[in-house]
VMD Tcl script that builds the backbone (N, CA, C; Angstrom):
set m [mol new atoms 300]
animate dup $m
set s [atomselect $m all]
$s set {name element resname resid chain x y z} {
  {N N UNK 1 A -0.902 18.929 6.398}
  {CA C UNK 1 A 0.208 18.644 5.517}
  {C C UNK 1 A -0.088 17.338 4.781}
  {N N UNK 2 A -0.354 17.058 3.352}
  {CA C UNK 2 A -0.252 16.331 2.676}
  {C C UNK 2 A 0.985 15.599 1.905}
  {N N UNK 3 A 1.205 14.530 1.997}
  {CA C UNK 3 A 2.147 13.427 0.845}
  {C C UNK 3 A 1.741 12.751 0.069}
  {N N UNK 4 A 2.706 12.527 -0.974}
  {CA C UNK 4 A 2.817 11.323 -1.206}
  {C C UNK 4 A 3.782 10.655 -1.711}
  {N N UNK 5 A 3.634 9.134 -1.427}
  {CA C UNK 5 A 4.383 7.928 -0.702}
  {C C UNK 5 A 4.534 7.031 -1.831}
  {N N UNK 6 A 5.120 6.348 -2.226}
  {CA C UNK 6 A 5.495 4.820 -2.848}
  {C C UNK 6 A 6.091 3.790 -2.121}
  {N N UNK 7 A 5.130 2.945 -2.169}
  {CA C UNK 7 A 5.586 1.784 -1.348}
  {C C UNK 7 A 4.414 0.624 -1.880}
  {N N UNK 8 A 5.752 -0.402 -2.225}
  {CA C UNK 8 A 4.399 -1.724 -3.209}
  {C C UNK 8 A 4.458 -1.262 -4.467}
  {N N UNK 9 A 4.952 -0.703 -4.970}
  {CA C UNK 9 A 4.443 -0.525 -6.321}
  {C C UNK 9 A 3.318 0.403 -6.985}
  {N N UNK 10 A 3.229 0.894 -5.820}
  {CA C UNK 10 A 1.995 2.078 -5.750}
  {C C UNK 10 A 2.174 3.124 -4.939}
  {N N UNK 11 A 1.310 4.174 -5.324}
  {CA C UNK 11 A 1.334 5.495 -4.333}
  {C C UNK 11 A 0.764 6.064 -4.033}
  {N N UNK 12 A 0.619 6.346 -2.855}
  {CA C UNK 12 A -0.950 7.271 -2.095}
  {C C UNK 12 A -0.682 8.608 -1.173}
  {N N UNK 13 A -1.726 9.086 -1.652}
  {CA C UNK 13 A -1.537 10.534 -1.173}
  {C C UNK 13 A -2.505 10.545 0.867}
  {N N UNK 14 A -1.304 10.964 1.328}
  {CA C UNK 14 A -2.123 10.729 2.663}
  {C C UNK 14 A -1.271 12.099 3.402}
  {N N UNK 15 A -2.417 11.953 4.627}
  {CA C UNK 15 A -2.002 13.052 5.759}
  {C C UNK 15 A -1.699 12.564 6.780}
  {N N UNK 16 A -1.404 13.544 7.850}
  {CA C UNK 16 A -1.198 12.780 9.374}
  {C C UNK 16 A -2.372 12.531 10.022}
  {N N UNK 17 A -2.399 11.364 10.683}
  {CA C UNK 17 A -3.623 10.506 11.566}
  {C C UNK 17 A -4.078 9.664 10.484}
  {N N UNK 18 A -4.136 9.585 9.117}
  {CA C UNK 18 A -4.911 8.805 7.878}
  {C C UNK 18 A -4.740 7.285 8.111}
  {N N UNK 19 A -5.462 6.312 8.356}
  {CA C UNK 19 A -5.234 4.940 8.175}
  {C C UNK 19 A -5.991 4.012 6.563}
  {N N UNK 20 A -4.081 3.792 6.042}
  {CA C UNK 20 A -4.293 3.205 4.460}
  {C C UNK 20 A -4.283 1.967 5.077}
  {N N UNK 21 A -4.322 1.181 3.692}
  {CA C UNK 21 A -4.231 -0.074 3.619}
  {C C UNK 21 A -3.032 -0.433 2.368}
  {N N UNK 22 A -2.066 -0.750 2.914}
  {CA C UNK 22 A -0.485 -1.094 1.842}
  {C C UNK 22 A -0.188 -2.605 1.395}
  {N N UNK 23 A 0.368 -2.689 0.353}
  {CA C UNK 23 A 0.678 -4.093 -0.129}
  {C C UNK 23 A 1.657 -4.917 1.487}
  {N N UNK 24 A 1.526 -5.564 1.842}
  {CA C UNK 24 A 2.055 -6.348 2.971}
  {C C UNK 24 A 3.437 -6.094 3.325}
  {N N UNK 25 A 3.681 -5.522 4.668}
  {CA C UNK 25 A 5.037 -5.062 4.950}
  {C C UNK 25 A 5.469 -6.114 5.996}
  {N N UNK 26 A 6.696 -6.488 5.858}
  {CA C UNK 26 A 7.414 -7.501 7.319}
  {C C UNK 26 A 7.762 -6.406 8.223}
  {N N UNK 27 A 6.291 -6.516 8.975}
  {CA C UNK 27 A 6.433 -6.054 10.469}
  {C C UNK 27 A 5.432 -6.491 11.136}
  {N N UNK 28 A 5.901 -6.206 12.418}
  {CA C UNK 28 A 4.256 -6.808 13.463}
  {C C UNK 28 A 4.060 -6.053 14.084}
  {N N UNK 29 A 2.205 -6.093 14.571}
  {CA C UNK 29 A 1.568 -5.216 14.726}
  {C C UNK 29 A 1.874 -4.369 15.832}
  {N N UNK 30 A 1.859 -2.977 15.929}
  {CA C UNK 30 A 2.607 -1.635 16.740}
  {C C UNK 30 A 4.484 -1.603 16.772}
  {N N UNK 31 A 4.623 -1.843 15.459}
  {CA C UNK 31 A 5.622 -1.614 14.835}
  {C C UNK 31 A 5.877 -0.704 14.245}
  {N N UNK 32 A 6.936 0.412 14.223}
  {CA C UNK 32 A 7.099 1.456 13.393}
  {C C UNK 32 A 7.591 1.610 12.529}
  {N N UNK 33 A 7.096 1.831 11.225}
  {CA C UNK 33 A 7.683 1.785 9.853}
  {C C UNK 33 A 7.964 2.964 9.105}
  {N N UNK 34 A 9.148 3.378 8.540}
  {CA C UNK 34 A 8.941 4.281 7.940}
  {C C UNK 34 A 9.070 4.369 5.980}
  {N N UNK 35 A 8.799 5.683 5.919}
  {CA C UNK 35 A 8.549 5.480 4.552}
  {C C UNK 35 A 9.684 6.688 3.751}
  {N N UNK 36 A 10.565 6.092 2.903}
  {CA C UNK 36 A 11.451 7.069 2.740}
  {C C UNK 36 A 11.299 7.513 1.304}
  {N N UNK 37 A 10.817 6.636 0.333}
  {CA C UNK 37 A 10.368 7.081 -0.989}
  {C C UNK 37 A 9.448 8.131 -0.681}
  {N N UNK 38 A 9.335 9.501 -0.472}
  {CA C UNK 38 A 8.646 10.463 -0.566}
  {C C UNK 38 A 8.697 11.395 -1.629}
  {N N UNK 39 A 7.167 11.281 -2.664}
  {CA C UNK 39 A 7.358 12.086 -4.229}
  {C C UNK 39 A 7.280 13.577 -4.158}
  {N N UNK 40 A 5.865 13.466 -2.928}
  {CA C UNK 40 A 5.882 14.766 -2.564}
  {C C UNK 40 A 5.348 15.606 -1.643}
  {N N UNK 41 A 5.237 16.784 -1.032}
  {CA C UNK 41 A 4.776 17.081 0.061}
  {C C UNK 41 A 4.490 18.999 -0.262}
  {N N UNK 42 A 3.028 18.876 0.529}
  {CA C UNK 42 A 2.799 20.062 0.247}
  {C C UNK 42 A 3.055 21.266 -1.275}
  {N N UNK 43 A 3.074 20.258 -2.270}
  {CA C UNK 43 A 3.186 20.839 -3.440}
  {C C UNK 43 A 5.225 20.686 -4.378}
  {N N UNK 44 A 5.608 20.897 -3.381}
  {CA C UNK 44 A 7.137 20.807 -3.285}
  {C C UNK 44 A 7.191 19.227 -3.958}
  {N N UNK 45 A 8.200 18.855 -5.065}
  {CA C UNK 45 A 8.119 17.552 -5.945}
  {C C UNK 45 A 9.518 17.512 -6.137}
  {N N UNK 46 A 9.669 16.074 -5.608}
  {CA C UNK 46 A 10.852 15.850 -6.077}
  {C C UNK 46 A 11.407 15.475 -7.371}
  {N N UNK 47 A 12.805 14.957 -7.456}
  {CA C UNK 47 A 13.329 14.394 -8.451}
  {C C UNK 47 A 14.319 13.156 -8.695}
  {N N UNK 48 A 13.220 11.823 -8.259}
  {CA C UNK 48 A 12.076 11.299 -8.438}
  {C C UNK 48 A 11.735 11.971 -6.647}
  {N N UNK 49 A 12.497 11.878 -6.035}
  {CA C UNK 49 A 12.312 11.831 -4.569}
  {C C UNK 49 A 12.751 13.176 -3.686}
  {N N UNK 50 A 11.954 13.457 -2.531}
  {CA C UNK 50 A 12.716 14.127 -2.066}
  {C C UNK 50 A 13.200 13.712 -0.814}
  {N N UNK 51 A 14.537 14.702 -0.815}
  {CA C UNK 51 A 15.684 13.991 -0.188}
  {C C UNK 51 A 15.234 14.293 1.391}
  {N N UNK 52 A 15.642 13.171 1.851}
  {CA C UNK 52 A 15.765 13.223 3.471}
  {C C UNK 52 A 14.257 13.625 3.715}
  {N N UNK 53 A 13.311 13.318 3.217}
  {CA C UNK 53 A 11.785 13.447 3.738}
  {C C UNK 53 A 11.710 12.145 4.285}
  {N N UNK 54 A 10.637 11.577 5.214}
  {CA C UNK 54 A 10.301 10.444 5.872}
  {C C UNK 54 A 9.003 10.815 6.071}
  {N N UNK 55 A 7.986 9.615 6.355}
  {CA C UNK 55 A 6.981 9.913 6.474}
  {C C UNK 55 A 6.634 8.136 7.719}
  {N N UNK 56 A 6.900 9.034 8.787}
  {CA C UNK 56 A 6.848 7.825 10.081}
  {C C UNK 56 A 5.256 6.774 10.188}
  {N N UNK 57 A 4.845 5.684 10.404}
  {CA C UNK 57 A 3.450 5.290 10.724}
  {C C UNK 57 A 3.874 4.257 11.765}
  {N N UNK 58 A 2.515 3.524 12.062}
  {CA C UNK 58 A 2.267 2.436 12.904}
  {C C UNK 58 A 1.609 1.472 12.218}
  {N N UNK 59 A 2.500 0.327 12.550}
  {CA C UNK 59 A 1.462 -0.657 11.994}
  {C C UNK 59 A 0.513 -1.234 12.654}
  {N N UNK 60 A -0.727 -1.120 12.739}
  {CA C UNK 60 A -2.139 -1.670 13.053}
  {C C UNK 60 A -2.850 -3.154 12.981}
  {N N UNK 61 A -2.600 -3.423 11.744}
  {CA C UNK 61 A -3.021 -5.277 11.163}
  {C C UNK 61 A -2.401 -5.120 10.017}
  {N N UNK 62 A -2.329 -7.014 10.330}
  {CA C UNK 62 A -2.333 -8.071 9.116}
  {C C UNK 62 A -3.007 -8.189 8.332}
  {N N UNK 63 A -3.527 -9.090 7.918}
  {CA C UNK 63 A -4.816 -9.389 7.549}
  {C C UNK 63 A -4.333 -9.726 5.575}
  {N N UNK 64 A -5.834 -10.006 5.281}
  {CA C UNK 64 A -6.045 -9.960 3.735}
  {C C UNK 64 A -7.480 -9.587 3.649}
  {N N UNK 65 A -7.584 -9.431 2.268}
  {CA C UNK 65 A -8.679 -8.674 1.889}
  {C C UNK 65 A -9.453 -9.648 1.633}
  {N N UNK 66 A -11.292 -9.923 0.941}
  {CA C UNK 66 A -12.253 -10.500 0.754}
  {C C UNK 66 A -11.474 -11.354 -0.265}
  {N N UNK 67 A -11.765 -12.540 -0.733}
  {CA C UNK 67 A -11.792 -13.528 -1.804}
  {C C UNK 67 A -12.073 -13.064 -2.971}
  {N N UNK 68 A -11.805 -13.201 -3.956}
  {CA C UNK 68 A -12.125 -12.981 -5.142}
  {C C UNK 68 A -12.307 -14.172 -6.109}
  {N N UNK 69 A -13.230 -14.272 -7.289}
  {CA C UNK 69 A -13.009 -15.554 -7.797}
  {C C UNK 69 A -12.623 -15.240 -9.426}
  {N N UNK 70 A -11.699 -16.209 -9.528}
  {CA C UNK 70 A -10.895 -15.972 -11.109}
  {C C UNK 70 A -11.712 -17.283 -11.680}
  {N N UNK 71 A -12.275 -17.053 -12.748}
  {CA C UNK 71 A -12.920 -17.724 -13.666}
  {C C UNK 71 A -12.314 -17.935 -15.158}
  {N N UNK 72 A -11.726 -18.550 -15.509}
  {CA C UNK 72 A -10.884 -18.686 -16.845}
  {C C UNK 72 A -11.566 -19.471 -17.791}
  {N N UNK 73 A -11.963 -19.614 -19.002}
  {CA C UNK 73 A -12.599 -19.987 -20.233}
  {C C UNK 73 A -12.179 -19.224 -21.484}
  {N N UNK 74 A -12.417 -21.148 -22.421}
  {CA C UNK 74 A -12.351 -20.820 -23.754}
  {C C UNK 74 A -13.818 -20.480 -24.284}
  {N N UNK 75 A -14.213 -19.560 -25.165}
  {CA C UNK 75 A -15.694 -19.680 -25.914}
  {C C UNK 75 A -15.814 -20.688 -26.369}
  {N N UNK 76 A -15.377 -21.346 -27.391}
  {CA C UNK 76 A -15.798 -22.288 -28.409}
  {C C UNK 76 A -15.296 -23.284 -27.346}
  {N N UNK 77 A -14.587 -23.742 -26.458}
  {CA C UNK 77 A -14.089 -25.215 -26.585}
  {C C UNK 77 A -14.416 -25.397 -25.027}
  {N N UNK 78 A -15.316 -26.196 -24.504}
  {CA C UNK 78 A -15.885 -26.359 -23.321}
  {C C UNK 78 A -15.086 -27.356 -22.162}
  {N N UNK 79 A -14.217 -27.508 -22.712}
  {CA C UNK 79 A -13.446 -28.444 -21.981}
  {C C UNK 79 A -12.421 -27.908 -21.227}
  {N N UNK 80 A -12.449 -26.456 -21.524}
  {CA C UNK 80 A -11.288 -25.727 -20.756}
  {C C UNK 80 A -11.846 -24.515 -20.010}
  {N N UNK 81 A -12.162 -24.829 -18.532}
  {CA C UNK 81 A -12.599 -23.777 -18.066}
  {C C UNK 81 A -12.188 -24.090 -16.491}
  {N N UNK 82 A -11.497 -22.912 -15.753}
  {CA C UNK 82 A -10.770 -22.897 -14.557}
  {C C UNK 82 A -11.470 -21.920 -13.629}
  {N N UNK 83 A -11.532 -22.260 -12.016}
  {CA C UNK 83 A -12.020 -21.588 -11.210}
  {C C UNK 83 A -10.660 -21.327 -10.631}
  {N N UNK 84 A -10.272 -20.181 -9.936}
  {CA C UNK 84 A -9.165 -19.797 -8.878}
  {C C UNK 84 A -9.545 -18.858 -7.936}
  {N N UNK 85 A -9.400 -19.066 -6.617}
  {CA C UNK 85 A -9.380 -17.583 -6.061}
  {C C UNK 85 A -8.660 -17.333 -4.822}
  {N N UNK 86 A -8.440 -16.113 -4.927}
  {CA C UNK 86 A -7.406 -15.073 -4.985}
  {C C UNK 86 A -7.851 -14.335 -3.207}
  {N N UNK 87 A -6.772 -14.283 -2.206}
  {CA C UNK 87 A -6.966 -13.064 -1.131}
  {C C UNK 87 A -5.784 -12.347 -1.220}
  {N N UNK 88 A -5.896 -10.946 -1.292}
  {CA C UNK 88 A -4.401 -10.147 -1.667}
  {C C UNK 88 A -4.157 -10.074 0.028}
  {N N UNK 89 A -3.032 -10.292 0.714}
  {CA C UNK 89 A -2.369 -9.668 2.041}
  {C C UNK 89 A -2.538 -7.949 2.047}
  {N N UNK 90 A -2.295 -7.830 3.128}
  {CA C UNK 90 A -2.198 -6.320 2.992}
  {C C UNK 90 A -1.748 -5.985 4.650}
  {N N UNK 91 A -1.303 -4.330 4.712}
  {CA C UNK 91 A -1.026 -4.353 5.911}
  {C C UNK 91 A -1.679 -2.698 6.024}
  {N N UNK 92 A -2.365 -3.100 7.458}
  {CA C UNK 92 A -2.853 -1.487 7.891}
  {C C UNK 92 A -2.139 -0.573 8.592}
  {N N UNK 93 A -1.621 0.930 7.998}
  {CA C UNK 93 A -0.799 1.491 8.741}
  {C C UNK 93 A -1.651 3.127 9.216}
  {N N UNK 94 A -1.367 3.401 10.263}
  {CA C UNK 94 A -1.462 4.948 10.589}
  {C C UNK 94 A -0.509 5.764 10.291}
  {N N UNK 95 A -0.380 6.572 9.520}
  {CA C UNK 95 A 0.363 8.120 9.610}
  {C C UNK 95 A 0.434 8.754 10.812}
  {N N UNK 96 A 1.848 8.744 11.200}
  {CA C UNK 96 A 1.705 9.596 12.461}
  {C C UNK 96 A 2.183 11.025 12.082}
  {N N UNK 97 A 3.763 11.215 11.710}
  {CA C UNK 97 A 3.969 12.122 11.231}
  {C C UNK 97 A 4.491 12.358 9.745}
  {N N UNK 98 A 5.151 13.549 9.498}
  {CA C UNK 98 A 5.127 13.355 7.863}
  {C C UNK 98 A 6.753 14.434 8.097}
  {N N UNK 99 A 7.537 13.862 8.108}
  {CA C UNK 99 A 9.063 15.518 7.970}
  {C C UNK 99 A 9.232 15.529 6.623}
  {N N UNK 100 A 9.441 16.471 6.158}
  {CA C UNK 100 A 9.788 16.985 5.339}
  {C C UNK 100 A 11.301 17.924 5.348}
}
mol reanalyze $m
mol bondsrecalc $m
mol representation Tube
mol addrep $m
């Protein structure tokens, strides 16, 4: 059985047992979260949502992802040039089940 989910601002298509990686949720780790924005399942689409679907997981880790480096510059004018960098949070969850 396939879904999919919105959560963060984004949406991923997952099954049961699948471990994603989601924009950072307030929970701690072997915490159960669920997911109630469900777009769609097994072909069946809601409107935006369908109703009373849930899609249960576990949360696994914290964490953040690798560093990234933001480099900012003007061409012509050498006096303006910025280093920044960036770790996005994130949180790892398992799919346990998916109701529909």
């Amino acid at each position: 059985m396939k879904a999919i989910i919105k959560t963060g601002g984004k949406q991923y298509i997952v099954s049961e047992n699948d471990e994603i990686f989601v924009e950072k949720l307030n929970a701690q780790e072997g915490d159960k979260v669920k997911f109630d924005e469900v777009l769609m399942i097994d072909g069946r689409v809601g409107t935006p949502n369908i109703a009373g679907a849930v899609v249960e997981a576990t949360v696994l880790k914290q964490g953040k992802h690798k560093k990234i480096r933001v480099f900012k510059y003007s061409q012509k004018d050498r006096s303006h040039r910025k280093t920044q960098g960036h770790r996005q949070p994130y949180t790892k969850v398992k799919i346990e089940k998916i109701n529909g």
